[in-house]
Backbone as ProteinMPNN parsed JSONL, in Angstrom:
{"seq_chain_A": "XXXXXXXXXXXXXXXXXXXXXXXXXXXXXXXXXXXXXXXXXXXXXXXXXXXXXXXXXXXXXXXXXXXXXXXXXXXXXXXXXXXXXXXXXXXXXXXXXXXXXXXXXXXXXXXXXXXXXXXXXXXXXXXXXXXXXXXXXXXXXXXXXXXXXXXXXXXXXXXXXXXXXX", "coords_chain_A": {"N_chain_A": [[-37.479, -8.291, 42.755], [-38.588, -7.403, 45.168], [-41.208, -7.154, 47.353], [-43.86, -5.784, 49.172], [-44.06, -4.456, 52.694], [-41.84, -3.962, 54.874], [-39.114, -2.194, 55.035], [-36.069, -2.161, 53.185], [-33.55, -4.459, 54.458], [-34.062, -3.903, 56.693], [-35.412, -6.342, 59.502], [-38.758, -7.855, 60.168], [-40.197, -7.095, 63.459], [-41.836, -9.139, 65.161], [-41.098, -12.583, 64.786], [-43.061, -14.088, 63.266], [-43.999, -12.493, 61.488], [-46.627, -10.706, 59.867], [-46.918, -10.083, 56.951], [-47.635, -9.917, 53.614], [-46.382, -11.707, 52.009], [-46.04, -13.862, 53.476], [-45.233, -16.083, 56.164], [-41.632, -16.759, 57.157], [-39.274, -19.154, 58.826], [-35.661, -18.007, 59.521], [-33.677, -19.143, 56.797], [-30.992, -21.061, 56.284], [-28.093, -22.537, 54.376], [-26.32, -25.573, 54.248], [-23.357, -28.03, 54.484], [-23.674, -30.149, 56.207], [-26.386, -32.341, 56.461], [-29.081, -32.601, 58.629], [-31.004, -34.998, 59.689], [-34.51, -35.4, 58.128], [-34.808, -31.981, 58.519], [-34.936, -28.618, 56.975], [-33.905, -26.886, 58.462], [-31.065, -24.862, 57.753], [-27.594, -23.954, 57.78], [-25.022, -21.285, 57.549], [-22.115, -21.6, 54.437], [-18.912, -22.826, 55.101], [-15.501, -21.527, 54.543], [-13.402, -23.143, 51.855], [-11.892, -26.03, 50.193], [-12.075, -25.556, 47.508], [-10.86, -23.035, 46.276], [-10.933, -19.476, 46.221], [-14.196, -18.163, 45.204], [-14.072, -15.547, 43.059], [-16.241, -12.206, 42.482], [-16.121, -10.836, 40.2], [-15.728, -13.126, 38.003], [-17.802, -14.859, 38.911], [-19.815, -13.21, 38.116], [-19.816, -12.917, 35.252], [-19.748, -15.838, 34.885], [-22.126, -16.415, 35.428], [-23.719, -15.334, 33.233], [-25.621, -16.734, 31.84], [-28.294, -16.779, 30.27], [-30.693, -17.493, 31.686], [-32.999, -16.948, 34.155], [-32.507, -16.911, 36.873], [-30.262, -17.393, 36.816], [-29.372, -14.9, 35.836], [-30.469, -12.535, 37.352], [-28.76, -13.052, 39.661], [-26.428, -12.42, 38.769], [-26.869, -9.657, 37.911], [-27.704, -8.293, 40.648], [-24.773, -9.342, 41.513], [-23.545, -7.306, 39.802], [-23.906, -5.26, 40.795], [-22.862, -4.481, 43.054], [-23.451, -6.292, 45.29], [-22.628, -8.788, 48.514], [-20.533, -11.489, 48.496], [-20.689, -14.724, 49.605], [-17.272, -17.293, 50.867], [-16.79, -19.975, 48.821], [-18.622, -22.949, 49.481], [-16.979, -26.349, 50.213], [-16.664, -29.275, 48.038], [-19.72, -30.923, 47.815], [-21.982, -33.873, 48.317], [-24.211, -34.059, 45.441], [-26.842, -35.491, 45.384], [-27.742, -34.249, 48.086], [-27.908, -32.111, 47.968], [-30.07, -31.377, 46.322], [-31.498, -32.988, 47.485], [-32.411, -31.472, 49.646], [-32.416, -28.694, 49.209], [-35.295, -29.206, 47.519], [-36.58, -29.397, 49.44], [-36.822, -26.757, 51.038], [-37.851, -24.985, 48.653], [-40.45, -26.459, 48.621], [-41.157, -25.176, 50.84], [-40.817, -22.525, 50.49], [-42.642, -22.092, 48.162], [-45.009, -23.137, 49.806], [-45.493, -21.388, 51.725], [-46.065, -18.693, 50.221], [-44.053, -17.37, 49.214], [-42.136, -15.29, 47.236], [-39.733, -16.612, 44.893], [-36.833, -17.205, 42.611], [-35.748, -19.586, 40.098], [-36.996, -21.877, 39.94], [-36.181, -24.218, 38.453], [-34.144, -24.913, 39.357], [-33.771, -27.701, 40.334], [-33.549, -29.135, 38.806], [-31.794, -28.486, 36.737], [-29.738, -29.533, 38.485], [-29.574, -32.068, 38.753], [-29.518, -33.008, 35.96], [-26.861, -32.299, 35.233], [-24.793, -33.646, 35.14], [-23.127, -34.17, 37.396], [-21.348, -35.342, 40.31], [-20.829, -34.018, 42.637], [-21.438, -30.596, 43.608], [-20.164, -27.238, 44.556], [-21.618, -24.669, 45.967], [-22.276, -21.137, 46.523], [-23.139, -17.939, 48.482], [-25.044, -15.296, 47.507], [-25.733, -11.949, 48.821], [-27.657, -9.457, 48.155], [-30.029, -7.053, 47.37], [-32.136, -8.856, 46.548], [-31.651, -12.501, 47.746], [-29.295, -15.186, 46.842], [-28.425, -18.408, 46.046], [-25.577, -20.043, 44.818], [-24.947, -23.099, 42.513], [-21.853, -23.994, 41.931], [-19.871, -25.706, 39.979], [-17.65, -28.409, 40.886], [-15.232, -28.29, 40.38], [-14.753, -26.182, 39.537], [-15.712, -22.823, 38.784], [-17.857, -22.978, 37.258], [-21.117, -22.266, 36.037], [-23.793, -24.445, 37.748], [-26.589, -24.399, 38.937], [-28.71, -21.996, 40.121], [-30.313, -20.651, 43.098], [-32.748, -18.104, 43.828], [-34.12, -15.602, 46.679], [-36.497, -13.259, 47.128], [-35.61, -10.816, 48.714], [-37.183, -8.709, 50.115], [-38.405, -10.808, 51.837], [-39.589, -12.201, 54.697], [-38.166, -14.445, 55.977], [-34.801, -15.274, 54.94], [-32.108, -16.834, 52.667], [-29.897, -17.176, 53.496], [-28.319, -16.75, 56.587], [-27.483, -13.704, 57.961]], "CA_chain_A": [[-38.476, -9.109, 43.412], [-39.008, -6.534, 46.355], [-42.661, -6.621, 47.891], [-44.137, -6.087, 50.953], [-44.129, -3.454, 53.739], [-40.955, -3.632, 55.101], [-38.032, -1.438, 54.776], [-35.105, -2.838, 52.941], [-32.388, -4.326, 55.264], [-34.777, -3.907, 58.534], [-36.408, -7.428, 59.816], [-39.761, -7.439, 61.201], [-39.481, -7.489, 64.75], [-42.403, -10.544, 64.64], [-40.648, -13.434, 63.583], [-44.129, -14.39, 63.006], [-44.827, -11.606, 60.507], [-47.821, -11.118, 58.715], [-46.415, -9.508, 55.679], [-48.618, -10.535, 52.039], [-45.028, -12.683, 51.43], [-46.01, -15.015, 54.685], [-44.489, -16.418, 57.397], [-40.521, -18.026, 57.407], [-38.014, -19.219, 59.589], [-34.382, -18.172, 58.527], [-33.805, -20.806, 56.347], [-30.004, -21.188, 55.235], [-27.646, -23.312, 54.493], [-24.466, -25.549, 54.795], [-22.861, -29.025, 53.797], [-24.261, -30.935, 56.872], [-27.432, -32.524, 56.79], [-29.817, -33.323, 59.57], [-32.138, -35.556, 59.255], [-35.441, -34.718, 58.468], [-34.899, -30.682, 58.53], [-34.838, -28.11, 56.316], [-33.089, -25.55, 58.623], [-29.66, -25.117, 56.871], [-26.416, -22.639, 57.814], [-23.931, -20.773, 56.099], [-21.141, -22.422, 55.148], [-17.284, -22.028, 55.944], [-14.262, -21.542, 53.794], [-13.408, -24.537, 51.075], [-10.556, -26.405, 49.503], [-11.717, -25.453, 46.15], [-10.19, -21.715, 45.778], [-12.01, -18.217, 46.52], [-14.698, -17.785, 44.318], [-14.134, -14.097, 42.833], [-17.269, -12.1, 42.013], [-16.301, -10.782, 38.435], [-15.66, -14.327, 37.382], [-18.838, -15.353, 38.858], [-21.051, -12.583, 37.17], [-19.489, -13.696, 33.844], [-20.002, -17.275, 34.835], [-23.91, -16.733, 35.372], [-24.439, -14.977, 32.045], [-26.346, -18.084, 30.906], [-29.525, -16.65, 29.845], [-31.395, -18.43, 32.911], [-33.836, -15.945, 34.912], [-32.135, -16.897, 38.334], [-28.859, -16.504, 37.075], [-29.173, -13.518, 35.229], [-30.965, -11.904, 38.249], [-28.152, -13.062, 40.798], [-25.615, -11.69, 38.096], [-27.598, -8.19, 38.435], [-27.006, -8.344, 42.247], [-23.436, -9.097, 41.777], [-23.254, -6.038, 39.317], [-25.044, -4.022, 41.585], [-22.364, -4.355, 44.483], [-23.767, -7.424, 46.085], [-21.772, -9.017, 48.404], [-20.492, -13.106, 47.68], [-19.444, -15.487, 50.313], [-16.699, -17.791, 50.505], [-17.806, -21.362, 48.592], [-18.645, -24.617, 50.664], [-16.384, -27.403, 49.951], [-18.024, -29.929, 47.176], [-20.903, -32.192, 48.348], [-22.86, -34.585, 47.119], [-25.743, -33.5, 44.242], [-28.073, -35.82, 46.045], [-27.704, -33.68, 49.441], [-28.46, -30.401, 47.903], [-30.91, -31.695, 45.834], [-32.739, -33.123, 48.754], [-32.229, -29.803, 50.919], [-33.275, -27.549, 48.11], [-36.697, -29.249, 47.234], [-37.4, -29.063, 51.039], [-36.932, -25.067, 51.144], [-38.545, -24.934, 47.68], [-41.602, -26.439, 48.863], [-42.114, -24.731, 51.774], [-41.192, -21.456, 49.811], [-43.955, -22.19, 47.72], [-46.095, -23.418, 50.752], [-46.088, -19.932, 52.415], [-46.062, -17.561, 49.488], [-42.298, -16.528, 49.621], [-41.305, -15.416, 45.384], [-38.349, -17.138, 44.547], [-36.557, -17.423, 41.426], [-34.744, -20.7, 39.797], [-37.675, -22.999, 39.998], [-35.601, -25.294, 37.569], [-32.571, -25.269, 39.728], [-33.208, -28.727, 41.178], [-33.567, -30.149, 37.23], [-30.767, -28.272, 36.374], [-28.908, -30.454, 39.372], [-29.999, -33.32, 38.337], [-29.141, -32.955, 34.408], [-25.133, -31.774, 35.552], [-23.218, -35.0, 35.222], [-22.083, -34.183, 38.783], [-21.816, -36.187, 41.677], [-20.429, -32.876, 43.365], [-21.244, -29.304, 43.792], [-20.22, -26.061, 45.854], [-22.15, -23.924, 46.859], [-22.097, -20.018, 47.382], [-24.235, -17.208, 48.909], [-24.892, -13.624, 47.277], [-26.227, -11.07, 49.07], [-28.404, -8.138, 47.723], [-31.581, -6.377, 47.654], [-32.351, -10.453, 47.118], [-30.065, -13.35, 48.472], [-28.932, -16.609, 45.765], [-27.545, -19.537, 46.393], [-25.216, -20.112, 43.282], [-24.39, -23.943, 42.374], [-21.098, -24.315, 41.277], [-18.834, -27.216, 39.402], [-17.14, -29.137, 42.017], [-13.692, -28.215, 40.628], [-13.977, -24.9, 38.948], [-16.566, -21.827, 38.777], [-18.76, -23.064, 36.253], [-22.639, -22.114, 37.11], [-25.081, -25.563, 37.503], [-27.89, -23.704, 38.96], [-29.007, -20.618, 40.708], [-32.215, -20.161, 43.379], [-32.672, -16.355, 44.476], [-35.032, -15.671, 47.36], [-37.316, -11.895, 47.488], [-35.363, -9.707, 49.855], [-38.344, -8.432, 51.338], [-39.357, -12.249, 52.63], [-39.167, -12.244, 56.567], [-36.719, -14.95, 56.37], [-33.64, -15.416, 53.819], [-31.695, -18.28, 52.154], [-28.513, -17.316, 54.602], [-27.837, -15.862, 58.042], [-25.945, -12.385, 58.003]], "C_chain_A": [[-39.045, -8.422, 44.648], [-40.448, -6.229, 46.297], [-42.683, -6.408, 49.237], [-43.602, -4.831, 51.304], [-42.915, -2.96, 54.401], [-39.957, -3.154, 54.585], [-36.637, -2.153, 54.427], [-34.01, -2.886, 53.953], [-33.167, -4.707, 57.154], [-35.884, -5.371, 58.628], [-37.287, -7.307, 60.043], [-39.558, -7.672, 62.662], [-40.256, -8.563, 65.201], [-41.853, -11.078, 64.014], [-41.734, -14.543, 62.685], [-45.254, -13.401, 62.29], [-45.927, -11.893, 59.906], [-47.588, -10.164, 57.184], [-46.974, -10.417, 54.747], [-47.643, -11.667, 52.183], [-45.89, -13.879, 52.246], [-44.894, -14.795, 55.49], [-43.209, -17.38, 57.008], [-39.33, -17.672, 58.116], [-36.68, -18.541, 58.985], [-33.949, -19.436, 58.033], [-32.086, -20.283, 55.044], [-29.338, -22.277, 54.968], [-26.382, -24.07, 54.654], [-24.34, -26.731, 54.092], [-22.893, -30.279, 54.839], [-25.504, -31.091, 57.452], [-27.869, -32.99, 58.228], [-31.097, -33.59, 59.421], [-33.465, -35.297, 59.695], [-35.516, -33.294, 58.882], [-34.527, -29.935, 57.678], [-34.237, -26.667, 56.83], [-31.51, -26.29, 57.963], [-29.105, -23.76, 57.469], [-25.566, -22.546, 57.294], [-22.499, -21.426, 55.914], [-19.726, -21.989, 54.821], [-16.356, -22.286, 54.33], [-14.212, -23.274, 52.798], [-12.338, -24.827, 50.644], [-10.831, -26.175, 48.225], [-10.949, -23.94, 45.718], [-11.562, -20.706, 45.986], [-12.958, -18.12, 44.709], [-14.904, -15.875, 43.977], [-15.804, -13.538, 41.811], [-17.395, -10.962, 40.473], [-16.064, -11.734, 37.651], [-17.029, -14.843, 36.957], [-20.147, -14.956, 38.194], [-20.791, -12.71, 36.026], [-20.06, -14.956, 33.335], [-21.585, -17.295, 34.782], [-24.587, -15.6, 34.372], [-24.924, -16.181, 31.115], [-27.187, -17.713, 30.21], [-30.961, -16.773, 30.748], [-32.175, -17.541, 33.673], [-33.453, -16.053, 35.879], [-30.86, -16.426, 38.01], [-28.114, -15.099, 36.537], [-29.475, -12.781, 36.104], [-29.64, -11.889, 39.441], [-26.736, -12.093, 40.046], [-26.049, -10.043, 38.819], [-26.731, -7.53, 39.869], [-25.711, -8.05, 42.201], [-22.775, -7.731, 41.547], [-23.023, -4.671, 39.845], [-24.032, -4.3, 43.488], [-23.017, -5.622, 45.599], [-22.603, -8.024, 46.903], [-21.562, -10.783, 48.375], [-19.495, -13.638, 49.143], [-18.718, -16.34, 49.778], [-17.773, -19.116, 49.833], [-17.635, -21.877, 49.529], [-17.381, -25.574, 49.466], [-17.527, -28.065, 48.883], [-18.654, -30.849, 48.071], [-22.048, -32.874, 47.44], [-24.627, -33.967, 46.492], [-27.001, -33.622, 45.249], [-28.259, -34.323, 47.604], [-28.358, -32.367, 48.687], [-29.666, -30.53, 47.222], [-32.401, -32.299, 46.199], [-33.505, -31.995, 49.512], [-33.416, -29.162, 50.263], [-34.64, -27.999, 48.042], [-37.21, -29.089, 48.843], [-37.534, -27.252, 51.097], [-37.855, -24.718, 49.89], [-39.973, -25.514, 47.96], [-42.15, -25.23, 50.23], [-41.89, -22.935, 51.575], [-42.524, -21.491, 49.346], [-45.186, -22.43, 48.988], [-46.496, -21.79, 51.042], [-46.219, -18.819, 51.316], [-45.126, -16.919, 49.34], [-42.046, -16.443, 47.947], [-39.87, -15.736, 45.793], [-37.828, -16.874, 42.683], [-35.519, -18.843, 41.329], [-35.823, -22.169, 40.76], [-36.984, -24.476, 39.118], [-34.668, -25.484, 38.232], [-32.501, -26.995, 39.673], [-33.103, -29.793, 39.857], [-32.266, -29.802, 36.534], [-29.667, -29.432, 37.18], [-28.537, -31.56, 38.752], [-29.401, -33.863, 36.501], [-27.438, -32.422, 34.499], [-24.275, -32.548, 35.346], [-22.534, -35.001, 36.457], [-22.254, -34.905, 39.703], [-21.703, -35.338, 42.602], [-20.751, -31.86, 43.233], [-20.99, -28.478, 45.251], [-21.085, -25.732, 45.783], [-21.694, -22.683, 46.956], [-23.097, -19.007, 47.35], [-23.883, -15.654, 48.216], [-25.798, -13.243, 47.747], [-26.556, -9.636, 49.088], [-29.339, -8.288, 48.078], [-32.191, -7.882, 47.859], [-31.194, -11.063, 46.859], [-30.637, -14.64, 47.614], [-28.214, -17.075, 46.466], [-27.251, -19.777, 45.014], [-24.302, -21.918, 43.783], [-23.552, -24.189, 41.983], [-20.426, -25.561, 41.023], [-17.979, -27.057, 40.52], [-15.899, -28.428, 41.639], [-13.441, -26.565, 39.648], [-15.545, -23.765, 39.294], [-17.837, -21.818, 37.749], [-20.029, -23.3, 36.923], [-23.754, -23.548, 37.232], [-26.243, -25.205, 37.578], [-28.02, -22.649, 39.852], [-30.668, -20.52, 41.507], [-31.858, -18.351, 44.011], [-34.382, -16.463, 45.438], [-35.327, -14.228, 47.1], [-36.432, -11.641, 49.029], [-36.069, -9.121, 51.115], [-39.335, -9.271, 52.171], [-38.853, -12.157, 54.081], [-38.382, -13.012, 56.835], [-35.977, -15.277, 55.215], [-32.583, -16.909, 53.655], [-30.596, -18.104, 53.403], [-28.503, -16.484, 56.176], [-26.803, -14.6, 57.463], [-25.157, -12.376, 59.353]], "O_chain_A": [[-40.04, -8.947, 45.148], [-40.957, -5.394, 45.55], [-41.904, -6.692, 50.147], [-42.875, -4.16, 50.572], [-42.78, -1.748, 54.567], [-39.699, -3.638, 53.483], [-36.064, -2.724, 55.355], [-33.488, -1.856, 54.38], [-32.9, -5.358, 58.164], [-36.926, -5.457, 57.978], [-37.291, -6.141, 60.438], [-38.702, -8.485, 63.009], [-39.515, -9.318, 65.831], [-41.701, -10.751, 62.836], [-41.462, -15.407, 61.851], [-46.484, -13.348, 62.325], [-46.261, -12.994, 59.469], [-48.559, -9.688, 56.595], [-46.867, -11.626, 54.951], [-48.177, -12.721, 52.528], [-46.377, -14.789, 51.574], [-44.029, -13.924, 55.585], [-43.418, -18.529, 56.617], [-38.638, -16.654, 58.163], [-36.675, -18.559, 57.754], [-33.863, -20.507, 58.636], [-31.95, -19.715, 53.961], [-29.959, -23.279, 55.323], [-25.397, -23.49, 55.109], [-25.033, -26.814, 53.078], [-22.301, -31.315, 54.537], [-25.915, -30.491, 58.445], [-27.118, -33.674, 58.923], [-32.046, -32.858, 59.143], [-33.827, -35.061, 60.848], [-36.383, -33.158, 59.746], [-33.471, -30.381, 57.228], [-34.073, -25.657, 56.146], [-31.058, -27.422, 57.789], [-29.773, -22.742, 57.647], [-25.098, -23.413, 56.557], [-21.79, -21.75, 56.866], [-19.465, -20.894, 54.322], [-16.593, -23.025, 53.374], [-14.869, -24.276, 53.081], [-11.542, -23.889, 50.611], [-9.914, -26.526, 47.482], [-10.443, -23.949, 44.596], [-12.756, -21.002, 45.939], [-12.515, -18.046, 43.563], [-15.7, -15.135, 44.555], [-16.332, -14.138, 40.874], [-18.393, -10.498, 39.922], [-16.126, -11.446, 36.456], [-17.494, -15.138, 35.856], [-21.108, -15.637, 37.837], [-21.845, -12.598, 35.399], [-20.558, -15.27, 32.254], [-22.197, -18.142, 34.133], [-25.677, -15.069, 34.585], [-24.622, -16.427, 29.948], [-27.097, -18.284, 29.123], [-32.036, -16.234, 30.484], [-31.162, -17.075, 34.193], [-33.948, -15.116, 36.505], [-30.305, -15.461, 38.536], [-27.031, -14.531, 36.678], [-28.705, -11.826, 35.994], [-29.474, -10.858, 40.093], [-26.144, -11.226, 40.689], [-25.658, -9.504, 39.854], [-25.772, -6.787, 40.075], [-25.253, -6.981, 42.604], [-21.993, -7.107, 42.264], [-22.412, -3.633, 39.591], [-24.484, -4.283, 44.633], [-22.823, -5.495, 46.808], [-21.511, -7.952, 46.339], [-22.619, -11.39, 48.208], [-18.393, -13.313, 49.585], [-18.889, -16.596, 48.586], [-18.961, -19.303, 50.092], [-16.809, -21.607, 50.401], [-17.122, -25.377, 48.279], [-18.706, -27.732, 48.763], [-18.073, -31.45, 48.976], [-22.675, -32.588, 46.419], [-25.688, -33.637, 47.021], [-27.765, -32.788, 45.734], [-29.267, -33.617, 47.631], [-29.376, -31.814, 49.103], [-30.484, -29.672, 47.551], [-33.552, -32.263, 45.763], [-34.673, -31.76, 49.821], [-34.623, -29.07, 50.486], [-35.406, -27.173, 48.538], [-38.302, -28.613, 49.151], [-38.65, -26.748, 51.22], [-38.799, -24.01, 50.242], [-40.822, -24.851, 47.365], [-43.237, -24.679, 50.399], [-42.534, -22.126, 52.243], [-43.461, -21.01, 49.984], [-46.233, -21.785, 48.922], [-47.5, -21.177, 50.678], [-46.611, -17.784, 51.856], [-45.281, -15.698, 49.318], [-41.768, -17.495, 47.371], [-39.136, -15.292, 46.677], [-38.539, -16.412, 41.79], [-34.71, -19.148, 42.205], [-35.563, -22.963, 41.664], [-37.415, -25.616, 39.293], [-34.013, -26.431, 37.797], [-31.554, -27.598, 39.167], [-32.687, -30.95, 39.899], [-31.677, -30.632, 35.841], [-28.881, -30.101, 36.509], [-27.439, -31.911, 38.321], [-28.996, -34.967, 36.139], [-26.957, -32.178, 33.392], [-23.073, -32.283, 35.343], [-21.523, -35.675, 36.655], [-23.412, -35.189, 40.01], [-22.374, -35.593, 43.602], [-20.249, -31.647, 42.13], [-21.316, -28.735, 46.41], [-21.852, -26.619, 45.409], [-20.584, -22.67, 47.49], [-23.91, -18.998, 46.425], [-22.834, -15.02, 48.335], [-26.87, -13.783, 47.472], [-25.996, -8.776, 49.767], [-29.78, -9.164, 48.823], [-32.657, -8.234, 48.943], [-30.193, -10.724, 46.228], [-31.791, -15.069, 47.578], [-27.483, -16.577, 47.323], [-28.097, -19.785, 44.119], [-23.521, -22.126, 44.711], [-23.871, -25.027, 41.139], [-20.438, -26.442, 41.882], [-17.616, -26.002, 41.039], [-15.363, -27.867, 42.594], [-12.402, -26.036, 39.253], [-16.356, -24.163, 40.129], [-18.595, -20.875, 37.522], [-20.254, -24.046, 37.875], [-24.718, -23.379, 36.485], [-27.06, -25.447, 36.69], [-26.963, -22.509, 40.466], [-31.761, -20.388, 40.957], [-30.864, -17.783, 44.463], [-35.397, -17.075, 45.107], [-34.279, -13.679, 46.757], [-36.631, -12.182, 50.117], [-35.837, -9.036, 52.321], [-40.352, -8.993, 52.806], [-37.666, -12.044, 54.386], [-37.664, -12.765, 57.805], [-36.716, -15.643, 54.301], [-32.45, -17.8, 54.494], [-30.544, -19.002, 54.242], [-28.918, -15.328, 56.266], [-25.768, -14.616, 56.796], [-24.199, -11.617, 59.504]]}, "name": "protein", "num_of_chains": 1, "seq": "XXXXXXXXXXXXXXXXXXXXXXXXXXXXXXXXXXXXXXXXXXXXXXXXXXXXXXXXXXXXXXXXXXXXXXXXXXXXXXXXXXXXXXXXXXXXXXXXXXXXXXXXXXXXXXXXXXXXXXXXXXXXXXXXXXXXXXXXXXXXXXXXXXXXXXXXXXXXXXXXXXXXXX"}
C-alpha cells in the first residue's frame, strides 16, 4: 500500500502534512472509550494469553484482502503487540466506523473495508484486539477466548498518521 513522498519509517515533521494521502492525527487505539472521540491508544497486556505471531499468520490465512495482507507483514518480520483484554463488539464497532470514516474522509488507503460487517456477523459479544506493525500497521480482531481471526483493518504505512503509537 506504500505511496507518497515520504521515506519509510521517517514522519513528516508537519503534523499537518500535505502528502497526496492527506492530513491525520495519530489515530490508535485501546479498550477505553471516550465519548464522542475517535482518538484511541495502544493497549496493555491481557488475561487472554500472548498472542504468538506464527499462530496468528496461520490464523489470518482466510482468503480476506486485509487479512492476507496483515499475514504478509507478519511473514515479512513484522512486529505484533501484546492483545487487549476482550471488549465489547459494540465498542469496537463504534470506534472503528469513526476512524474508517474519517480514513475515507481525508484520503488515507486502508484495507478491510468489511471489517466492521465482519464484527457484526461474529456471534460475539467480545473481541481482543491486536496491533501489527510493518511497512503497514493492522489491527487484528480476535475471538474473545482463543486466536481465531473476526476481522482485520490495515492502514498505508506511508499515511502521516497510523492505527497505533510506537
Amino acid at each position: 500500500m506504500r505511496t507518497g513522498s515520504t521515506p519509510a519509517g521517517e514522519e513528516p515533521a508537519d503534523p499537518e502534512c500535505t502528502l497526496p494521502l492527506g492530513t491525520c492525527r495519530v489515530a490508535t487505539f485501546d479498550t477505553a472509550p471516550q465519548s464522542g472521540s475517535s482518538e484511541l491508544t495502544a493497549p496493555t497486556a491481557h488475561d487472554g494469553g500472548v498472542v504468538d505471531s506464527v499462530e496468528l499468520a496461520a490464523a489470518l490465512a482466510t482468503g480476506n484482502p486485509a487479512d492476507e495482507a496483515c499475514r504478509e507483514e507478519l511473514l515479512n518480520g513484522a512486529s505484533l503487540q501484546s492483545a487487549s483484554s476482550p471488549g465489547p463488539i459494540a465498542l469496537f464497532r463504534d470506534r472503528y466506523s469513526l476512524l474508517l470514516a474519517e480514513l475515507r474522509e481525508k484520503g488515507i488507503r486502508f484495507t478491510g473495508e468489511d471489517a466492521l460487517a465482519r464484527l457484526a456477523a461474529s456471534g460475539y459479544d467480545e473481541v481482543r484486539i491486536t496491533g501489527v506493525h510493518g511497512q503497514d500497521d493492522f489491527v487484528v480482531f480476535l475471538a474473545p477466548d482463543d486466536d481465531a481471526v473476526v476481522a482485520t483493518i490495515g492502514i498505508d504505512g506511508a499515511a502521516p498518521g497510523r492505527l497505533y503509537a510506537r
